[in-house]
C-alpha positions as CSV (number, residue, x, y, z in Angstrom):
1,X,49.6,-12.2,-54.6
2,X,48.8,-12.3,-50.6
3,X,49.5,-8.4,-50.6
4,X,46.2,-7.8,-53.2
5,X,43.9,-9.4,-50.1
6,X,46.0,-7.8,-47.4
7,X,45.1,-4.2,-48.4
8,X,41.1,-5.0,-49.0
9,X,40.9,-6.0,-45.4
10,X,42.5,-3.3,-43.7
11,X,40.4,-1.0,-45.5
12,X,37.4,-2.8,-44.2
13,X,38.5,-3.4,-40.7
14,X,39.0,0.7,-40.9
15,X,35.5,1.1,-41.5
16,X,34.2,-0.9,-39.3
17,X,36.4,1.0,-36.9
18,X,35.0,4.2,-37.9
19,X,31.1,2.8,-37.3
20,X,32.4,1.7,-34.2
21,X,33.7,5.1,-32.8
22,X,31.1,7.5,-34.3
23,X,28.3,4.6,-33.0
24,X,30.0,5.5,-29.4
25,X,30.1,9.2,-29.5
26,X,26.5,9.0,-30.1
27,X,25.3,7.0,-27.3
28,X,23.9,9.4,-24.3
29,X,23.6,8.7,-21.0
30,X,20.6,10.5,-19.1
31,X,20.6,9.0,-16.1
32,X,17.8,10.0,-13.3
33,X,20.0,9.0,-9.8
34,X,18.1,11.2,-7.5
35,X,14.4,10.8,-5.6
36,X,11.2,10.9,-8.0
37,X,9.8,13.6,-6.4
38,X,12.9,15.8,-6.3
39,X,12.8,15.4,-9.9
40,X,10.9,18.7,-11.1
41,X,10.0,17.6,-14.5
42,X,10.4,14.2,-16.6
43,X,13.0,14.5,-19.3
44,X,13.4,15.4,-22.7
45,X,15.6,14.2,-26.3
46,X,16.1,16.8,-28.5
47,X,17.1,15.4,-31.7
48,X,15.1,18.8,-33.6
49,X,18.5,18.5,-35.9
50,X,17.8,15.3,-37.0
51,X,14.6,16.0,-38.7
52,X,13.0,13.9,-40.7
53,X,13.6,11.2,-36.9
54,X,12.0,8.2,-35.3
55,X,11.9,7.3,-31.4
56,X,12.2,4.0,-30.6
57,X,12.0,2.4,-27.1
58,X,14.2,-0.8,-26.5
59,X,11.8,-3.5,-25.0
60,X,12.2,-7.1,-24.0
61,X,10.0,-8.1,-27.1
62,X,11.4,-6.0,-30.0
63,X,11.9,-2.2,-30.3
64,X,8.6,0.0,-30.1
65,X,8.2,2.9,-32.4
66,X,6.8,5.9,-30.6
67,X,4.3,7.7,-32.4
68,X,3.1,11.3,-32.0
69,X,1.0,10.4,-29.5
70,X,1.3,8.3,-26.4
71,X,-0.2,8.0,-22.7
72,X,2.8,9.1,-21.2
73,X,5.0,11.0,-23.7
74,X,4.7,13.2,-26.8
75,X,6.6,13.5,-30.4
76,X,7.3,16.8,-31.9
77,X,9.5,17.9,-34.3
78,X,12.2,16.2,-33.1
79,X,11.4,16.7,-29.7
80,X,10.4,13.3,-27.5
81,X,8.8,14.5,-23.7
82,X,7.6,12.6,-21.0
83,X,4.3,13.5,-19.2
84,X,5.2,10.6,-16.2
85,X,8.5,10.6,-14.5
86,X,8.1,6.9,-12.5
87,X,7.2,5.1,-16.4
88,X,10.0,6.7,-18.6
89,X,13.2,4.5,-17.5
90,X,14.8,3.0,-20.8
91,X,16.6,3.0,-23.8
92,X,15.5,4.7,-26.5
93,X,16.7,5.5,-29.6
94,X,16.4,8.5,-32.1
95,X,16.8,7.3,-35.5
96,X,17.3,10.2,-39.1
97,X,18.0,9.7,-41.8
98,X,21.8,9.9,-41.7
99,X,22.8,9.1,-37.8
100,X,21.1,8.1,-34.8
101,X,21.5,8.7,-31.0
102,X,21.1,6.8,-27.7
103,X,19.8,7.6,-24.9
104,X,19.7,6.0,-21.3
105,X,17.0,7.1,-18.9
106,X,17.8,5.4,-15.3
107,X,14.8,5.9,-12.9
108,X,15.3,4.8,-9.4
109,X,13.7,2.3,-8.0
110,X,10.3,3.2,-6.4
111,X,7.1,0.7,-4.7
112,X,3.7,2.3,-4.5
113,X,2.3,2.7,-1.1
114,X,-0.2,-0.8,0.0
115,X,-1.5,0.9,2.8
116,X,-0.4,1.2,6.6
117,X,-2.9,-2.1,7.4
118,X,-5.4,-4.6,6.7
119,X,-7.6,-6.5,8.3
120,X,-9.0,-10.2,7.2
121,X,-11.1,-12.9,8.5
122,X,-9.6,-16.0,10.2
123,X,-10.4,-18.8,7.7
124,X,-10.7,-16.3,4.5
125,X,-8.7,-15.4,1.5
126,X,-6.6,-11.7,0.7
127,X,-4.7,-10.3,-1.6
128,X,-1.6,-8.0,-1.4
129,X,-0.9,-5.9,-4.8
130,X,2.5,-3.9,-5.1
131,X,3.2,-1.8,-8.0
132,X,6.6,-1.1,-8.6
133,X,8.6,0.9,-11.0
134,X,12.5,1.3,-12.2
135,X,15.0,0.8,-14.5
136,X,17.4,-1.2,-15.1
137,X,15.8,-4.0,-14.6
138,X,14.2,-4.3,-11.3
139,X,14.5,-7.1,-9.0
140,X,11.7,-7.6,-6.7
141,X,10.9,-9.8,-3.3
142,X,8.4,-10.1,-0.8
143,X,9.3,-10.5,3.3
144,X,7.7,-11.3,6.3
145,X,8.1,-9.8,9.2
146,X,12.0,-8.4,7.6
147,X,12.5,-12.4,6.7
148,X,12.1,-13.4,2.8
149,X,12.4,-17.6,4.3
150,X,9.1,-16.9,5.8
151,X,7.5,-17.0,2.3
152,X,7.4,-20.6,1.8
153,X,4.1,-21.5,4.0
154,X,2.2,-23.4,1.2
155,X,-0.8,-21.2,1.5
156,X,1.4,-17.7,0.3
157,X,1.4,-17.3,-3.5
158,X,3.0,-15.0,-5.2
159,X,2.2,-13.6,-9.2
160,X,4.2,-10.9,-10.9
161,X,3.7,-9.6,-14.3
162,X,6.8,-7.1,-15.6
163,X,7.4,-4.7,-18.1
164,X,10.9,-3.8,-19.4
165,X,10.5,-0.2,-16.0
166,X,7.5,-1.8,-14.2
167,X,5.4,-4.4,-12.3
168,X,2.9,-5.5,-10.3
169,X,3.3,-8.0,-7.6
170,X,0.0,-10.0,-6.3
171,X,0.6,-12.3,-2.8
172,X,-2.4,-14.7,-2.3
173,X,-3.0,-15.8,1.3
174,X,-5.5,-18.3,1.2
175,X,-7.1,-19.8,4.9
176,X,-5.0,-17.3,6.6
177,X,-4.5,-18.0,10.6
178,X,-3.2,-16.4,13.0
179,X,0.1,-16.6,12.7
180,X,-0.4,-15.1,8.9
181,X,-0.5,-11.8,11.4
182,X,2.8,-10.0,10.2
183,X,3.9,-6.9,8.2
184,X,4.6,-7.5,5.2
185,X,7.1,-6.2,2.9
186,X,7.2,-5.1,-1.3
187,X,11.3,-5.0,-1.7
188,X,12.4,-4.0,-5.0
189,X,16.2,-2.8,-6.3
190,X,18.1,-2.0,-8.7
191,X,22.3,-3.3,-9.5
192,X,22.6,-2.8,-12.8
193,X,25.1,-0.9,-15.1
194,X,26.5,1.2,-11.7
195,X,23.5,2.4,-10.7
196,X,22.0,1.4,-7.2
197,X,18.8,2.0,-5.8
198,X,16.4,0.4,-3.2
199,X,12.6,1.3,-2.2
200,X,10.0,-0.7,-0.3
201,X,6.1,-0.9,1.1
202,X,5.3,-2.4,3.6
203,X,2.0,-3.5,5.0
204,X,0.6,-5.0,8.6
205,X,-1.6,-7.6,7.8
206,X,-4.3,-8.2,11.0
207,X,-6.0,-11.2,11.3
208,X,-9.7,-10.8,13.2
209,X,-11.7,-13.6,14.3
210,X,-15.3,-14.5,12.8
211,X,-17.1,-13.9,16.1
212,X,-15.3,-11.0,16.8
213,X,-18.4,-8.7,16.2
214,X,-20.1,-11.3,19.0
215,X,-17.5,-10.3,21.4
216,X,-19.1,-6.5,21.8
217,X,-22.6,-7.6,22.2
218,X,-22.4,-10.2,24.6
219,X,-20.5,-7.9,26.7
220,X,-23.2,-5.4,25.9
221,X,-25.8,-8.1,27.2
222,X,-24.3,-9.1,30.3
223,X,-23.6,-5.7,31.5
224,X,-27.7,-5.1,30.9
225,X,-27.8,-8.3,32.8
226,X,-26.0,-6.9,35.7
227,X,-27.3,-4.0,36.2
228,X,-30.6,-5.7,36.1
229,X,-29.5,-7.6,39.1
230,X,-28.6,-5.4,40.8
231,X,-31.4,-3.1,40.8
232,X,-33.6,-6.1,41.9
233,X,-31.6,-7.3,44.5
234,X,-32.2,-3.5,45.5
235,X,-35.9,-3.0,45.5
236,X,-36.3,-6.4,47.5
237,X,-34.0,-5.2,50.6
238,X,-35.9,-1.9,50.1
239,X,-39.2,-4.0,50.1
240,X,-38.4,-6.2,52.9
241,X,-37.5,-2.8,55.3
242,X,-40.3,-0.8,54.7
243,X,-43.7,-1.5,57.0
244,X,-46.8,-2.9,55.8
245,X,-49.4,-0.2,54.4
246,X,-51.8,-2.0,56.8
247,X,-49.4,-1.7,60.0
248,X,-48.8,1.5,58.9
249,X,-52.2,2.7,59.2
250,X,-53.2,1.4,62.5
251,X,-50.3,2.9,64.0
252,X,-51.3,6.5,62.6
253,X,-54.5,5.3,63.8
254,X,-53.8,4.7,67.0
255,X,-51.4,7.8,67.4
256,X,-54.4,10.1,66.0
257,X,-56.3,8.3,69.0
258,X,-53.3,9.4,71.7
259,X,-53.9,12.9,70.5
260,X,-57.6,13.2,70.7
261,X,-57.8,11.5,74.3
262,X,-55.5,14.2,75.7
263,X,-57.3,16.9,74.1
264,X,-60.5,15.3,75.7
265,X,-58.9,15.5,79.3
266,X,-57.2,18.8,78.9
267,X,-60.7,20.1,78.4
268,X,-62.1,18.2,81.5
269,X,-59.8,20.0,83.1
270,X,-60.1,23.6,82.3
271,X,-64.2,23.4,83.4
272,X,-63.8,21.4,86.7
């Protein structure tokens, strides 16, 4: 009697066997372990010999059926391609109508640049935005000055919004002082299913005083104020050594007067 239920479930724990193993030969590994831009061109999955075939992309939220069209890839008979290289990490999935295959596109982990520096009023609010892409999942971090304790001051925020191969990462410094003056760094990195990657952007954040603009025109000011000075200190030692226009003339006076009297007796003189 016990040999009639016996046989039923070897069968079936034969098939599910079979499932198992041909599920497994399917599954494709593309993985992208080298530098974006040595990358020459995003990938492709041909599954041409699967026709009539659906792409799907594994997401957090449920798969997502890609259609012919798409902003970063395209659908053709069987063909899926990618049109941005730092946006395709994933897993997707070509489905037909008898078999289906998986595919595994690692992408390494990559920060956009936030500039070399910026510069922000003492007492005033900024904003630090880091786009970031990779996959697997991406862990991400900001650092101060190379330290990730010194982003506990109450007045640093931080907001991230993620995607199942993207984010963007917002830090809010509100009333920022002086010692808010550091460089700050956008770490993200990938551990995940043997592949490693690291990438980071990093930013000097400068800290300017409201009367800093002040600064320049005062010292503008009191340089005109100086040389102003100067130049009448000048003309008043130059004033106070030069004769009297009155004094001078008397003496010219008085000199013509020398001349004329010995011309007088010169001529006395030559007639006597």
């Amino acid at each position: 009697m016990h040999r009639f239920y016996v046989i039923p479930l070897l069968i079936c724990w034969s098939l599910v066997s079979i499932g198992r193993t041909n599920a497994a030969s399917n599954y494709q590994n593309a993985t992208l372990n080298t530098d974006l831009k040595k990358i020459p061109s995003p990938p492709s999955f041909n599954c041409s010999d699967m026709v009539p075939v659906k792409f799907y992309l594994q997401k957090a939220k449920g798969d997502q059926e890609l259609s012919t069209t798409g902003g970063d890839y395209t659908v053709d008979s069987g063909i899926l391609s990618f049109s941005n290289k730092r946006t395709v990490g994933g897993r997707y999935t070509c489905v037909g109508s008898a078999t289906n295959r998986t595919y595994d596109i690692f992408v390494p982990a990559h920060a956009d640049s936030m500039g070399k520096s910026k510069s922000v009023m003492y007492g005033d609010e900024t904003k630090l935005t880091c786009t970031y892409y990779g996959y697997p999942k991406v862990k991400m971090f900001w650092m101060k000055d190379g330290d990730v304790s010194k982003m506990n001051k109450t007045n640093l925020k931080v907001e991230t919004e993620e995607d199942d191969n993207h984010g963007v990462s917002t830090l809010t410094i509100t009333n920022v002082q002086e010692d808010d003056r550091a460089n700050y760094a956008c770490m993200v990195e990938i551990n995940a299913q043997g592949f490693a990657s690291i990438s980071n952007s990093t930013v000097l954040l400068r800290v300017k005083d409201k009367l800093a603009a002040l600064w320049p025109f005062l010292g503008i000011c009191a340089e005109v104020i100086v040389l102003c000075t100067i130049i009448l200190i000048y003309e008043r030692r130059r004033s106070k050594h030069s004769p009297e226009p009155e004094e001078s003339e008397q003496s010219q006076d008085l000199i013509n007067k020398d001349k004329s009297g010995k011309g007088d007796v010169k001529k006395r003189v030559a007639k006597t």
